[in-house]
C-alpha positions as a LaTeX table, in Angstrom:
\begin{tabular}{lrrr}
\hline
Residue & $x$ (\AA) & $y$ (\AA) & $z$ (\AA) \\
\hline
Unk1 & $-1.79$ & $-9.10$ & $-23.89$ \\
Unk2 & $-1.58$ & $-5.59$ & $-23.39$ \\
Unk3 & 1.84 & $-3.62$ & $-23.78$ \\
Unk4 & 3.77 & $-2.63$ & $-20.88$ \\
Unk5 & 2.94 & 0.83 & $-21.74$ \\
Unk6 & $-0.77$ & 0.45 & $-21.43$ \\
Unk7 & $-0.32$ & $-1.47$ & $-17.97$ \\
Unk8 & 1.63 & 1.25 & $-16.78$ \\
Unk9 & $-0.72$ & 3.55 & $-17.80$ \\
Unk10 & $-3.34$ & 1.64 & $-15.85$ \\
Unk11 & $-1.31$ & 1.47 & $-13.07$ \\
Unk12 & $-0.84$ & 5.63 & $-12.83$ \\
Unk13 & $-4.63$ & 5.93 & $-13.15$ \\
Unk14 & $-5.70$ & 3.85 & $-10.72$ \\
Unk15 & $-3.22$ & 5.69 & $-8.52$ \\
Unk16 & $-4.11$ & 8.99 & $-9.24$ \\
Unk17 & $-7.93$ & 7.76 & $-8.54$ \\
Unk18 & $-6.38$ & 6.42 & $-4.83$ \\
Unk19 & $-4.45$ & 9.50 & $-4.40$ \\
Unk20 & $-7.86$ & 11.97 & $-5.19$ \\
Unk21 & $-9.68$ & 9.65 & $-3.13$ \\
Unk22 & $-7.53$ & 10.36 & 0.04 \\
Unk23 & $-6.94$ & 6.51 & 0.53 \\
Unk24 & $-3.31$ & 6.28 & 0.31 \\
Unk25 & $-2.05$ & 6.60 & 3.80 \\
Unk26 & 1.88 & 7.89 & 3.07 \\
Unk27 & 3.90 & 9.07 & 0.05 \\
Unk28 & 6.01 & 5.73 & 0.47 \\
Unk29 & 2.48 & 3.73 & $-0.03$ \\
Unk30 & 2.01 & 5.91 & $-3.14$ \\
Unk31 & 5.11 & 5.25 & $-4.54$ \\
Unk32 & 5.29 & 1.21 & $-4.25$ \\
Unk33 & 1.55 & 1.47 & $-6.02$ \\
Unk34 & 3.44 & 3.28 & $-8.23$ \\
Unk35 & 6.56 & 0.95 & $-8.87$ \\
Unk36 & 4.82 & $-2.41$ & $-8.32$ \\
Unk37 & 3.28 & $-4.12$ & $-11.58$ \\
Unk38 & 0.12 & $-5.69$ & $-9.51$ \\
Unk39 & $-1.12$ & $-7.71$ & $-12.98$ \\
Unk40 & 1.96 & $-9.91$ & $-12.17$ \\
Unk41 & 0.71 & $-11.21$ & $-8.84$ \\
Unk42 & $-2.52$ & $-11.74$ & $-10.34$ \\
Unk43 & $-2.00$ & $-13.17$ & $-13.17$ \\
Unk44 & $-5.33$ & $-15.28$ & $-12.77$ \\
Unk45 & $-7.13$ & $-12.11$ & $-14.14$ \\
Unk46 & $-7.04$ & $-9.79$ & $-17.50$ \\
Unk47 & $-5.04$ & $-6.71$ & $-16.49$ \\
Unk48 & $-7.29$ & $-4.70$ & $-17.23$ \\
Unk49 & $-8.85$ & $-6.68$ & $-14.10$ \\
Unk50 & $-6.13$ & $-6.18$ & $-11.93$ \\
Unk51 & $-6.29$ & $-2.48$ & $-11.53$ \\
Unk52 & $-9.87$ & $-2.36$ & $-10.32$ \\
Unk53 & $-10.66$ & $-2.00$ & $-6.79$ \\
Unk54 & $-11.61$ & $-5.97$ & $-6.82$ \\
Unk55 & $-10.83$ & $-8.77$ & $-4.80$ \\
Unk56 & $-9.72$ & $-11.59$ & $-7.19$ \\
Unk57 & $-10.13$ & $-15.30$ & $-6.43$ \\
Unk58 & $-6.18$ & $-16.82$ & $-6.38$ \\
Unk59 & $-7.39$ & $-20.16$ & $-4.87$ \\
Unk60 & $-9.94$ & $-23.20$ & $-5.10$ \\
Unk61 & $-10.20$ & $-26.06$ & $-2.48$ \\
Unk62 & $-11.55$ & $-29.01$ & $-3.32$ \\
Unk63 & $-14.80$ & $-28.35$ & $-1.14$ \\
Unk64 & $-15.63$ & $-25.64$ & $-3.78$ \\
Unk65 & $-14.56$ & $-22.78$ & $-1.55$ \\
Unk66 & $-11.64$ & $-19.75$ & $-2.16$ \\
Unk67 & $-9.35$ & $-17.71$ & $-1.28$ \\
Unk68 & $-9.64$ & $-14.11$ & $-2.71$ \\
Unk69 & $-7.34$ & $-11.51$ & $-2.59$ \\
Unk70 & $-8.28$ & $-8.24$ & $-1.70$ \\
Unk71 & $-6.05$ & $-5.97$ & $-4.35$ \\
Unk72 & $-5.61$ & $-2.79$ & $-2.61$ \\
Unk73 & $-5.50$ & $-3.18$ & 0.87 \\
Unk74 & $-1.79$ & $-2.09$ & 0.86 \\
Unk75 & $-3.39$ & 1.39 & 1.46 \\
Unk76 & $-4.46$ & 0.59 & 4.75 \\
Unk77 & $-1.11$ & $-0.33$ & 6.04 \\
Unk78 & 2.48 & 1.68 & 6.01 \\
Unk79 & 5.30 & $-0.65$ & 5.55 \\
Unk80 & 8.42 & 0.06 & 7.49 \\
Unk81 & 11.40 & 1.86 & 6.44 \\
Unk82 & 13.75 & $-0.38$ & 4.05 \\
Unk83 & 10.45 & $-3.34$ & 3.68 \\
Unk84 & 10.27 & $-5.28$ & 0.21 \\
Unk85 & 7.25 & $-6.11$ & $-1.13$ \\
Unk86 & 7.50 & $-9.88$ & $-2.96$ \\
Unk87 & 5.10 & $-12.38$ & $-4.20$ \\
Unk88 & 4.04 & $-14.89$ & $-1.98$ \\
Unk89 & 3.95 & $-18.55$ & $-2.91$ \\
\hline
\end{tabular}
């Protein structure tokens, strides 16, 4: 498993890629991608994994189909003033 510095450090570059790329929407948006570990709600996937611009499959049914979760559309949205991000379960 990688060290907590080298997730970090794959957390600030895929930021700074976001950031050059004009994608995130408001500094508040910047900062949570920032803050937020991401390879801990995904913890189906390598982290290496979790810090591409991938959707990752966090679900099977028994009918063989999923449910994939698109990792970065927090850009897209601005949360409101004083909103939490948490895992959902």
């Amino acid at each position: 498993m990688p060290s907590m510095e080298e997730a970090t450090g794959l957390r600030m570059r895929m930021v700074a890629l976001l950031k050059d790329a004009g994608v995130l929407a408001t500094p508040s948006i910047e900062k949570a991608m920032r803050q937020v570990p991401r390879h801990l709600f995904v913890s189906q996937v390598d982290v290496h994994c979790a810090y591409l611009d991938e959707a990752v499959t966090v679900k099977h049914a028994d009918d063989g189909s999923s449910m994939r979760r698109p990792l970065l559309r927090l850009t897209h949205r601005t949360p409101p003033p004083g909103a939490t991000l948490r895992s959902r379960t």
